[in-house]
C-alpha positions as semicolon CSV with decimal commas, in nm:
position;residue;x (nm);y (nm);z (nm)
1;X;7,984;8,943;10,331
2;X;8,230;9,249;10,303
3;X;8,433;9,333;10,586
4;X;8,333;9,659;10,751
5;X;8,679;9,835;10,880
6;X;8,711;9,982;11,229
7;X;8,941;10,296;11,353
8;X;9,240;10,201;11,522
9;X;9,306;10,293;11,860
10;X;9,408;10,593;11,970
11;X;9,723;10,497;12,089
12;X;9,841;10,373;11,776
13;X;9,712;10,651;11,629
14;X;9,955;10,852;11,883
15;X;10,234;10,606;11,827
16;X;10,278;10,632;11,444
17;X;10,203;11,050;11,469
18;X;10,547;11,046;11,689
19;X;10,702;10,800;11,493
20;X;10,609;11,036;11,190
21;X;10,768;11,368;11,409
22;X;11,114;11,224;11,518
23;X;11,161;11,110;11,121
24;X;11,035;11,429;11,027
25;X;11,230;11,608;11,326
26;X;11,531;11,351;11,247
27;X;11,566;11,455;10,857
28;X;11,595;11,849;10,961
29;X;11,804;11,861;11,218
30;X;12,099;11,732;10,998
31;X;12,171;12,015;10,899
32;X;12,274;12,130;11,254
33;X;12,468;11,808;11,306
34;X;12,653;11,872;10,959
35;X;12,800;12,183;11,135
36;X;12,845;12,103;11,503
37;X;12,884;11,717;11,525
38;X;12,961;11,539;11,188
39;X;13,000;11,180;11,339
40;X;12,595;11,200;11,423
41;X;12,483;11,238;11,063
42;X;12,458;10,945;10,954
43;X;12,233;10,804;11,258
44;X;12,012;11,035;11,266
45;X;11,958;11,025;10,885
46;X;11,896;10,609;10,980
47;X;11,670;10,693;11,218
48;X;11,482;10,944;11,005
49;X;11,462;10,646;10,720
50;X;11,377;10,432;10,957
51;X;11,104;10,621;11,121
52;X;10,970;10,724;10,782
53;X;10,951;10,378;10,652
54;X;10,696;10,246;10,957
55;X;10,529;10,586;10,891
56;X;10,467;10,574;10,589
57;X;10,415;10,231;10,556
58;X;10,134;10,266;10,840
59;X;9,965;10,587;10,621
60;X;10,001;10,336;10,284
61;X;9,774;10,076;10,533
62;X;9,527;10,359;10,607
63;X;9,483;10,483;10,287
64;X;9,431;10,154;10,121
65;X;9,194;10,095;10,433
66;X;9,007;10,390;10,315
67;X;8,989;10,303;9,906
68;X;8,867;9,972;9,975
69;X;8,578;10,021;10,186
70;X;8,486;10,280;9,913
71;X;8,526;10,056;9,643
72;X;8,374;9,722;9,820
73;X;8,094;9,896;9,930
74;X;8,033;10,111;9,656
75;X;7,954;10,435;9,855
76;X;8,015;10,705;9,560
77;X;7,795;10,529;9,281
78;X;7,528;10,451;9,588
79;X;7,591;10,859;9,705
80;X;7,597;11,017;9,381
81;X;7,275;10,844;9,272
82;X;7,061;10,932;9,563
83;X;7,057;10,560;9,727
84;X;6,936;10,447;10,040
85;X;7,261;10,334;10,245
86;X;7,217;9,989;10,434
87;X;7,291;9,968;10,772
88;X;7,625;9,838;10,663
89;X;7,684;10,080;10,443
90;X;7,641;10,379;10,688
91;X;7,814;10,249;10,979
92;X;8,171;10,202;10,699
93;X;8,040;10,609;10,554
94;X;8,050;10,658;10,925
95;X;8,402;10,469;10,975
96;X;8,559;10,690;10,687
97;X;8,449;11,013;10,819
98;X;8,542;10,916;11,210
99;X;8,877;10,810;11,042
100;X;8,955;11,129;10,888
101;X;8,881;11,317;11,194
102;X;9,090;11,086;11,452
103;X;9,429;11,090;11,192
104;X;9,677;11,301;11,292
105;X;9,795;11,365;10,936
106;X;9,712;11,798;10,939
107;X;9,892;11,828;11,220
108;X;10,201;11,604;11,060
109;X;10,220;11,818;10,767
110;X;10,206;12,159;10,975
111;X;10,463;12,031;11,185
112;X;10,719;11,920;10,919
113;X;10,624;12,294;10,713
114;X;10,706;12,414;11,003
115;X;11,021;12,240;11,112
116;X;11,140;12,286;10,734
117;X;11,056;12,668;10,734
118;X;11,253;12,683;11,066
119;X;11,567;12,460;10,964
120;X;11,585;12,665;10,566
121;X;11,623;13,004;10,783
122;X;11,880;12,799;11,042
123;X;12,068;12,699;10,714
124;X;12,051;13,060;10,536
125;X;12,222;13,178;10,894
126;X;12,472;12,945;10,896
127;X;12,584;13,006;10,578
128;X;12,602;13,405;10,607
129;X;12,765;13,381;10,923
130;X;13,004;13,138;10,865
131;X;13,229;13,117;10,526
C-alpha cells in the first residue's frame, strides 16, 4: 500500500518561512554592512548560507513530497483520462492542493523581490553619494 502524505503543521510551516526571510533578509543587508560595519560581513553572509541551506533543503523535501505522491499514485494519467479517483487517491489530490495553499512560498518570493528591489536602489545611493 502507498503511503498517502499529510501537510505539515503550521508551525513548521511558520518556522522554515522565517528561516527563509532572515537568509533572504541576511544576504541583502550586506551591502549596508560593507559600508558601515565591515567586521559583520562575514556573519551575516554565514547566517544567510546557513539559513538558506535548512530552507532550501526543507522546500527540496516538499517538492519531492509533492512529485511522489503524483507519480505513486498516478493522478495525471488517472486525471487526464477521465478516471474515477479512489478514496485514496482523492484524499493525496486533496493533500497536494491543501499543500499548495498552506506554503508560504508567494509570499517568500515577494518578500525577497522586494527586499532586493529595496537594497539595488540602497546600493545605487550609496554609490552616487559617496565616491
Amino acid at each position: 500500500m502507498k503511503q498517502k502524505p499529510r501537510t505539515v503543521p503550521k508551525f513548521i510551516i511558520n518556522l522554515f518561512f522565517i528561516i527563509g526571510i532572515i537568509s533572504a533578509i541576511a544576504f541583502r543587508i550586506i551591502i549596508v554592512f560593507e559600508n558601515v560595519a565591515r567586521q559583520w560581513v562575514r556573519p551575516i553572509w554565514y547566517i544567510g548560507v546557513i539559513g538558506y541551506l535548512i530552507f532550501f533543503l526543507y522546500r527540496y523535501y516538499i517538492s519531492e513530497k509533492r512529485r511522489n505522491a503524483v507519480r505513486d499514485f498516478d493522478l495525471i494519467n488517472k486525471i487526464s483520462n477521465g478516471q474515477k479517483l479512489t478514496e485514496d487517491e482523492k484524499e493525496v489530490s486533496i493533500y497536494l492542493l491543501k499543500s499548495i495553499l498552506k506554503s508560504k512560498e508567494n509570499i517568500n518570493y515577494l518578500i525577497i523581490f522586494i527586499l532586493s528591489f529595496i537594497v539595488v536602489a540602497f546600493d545605487i545611493i550609496l554609490a552616487l553619494i559617496a565616491p
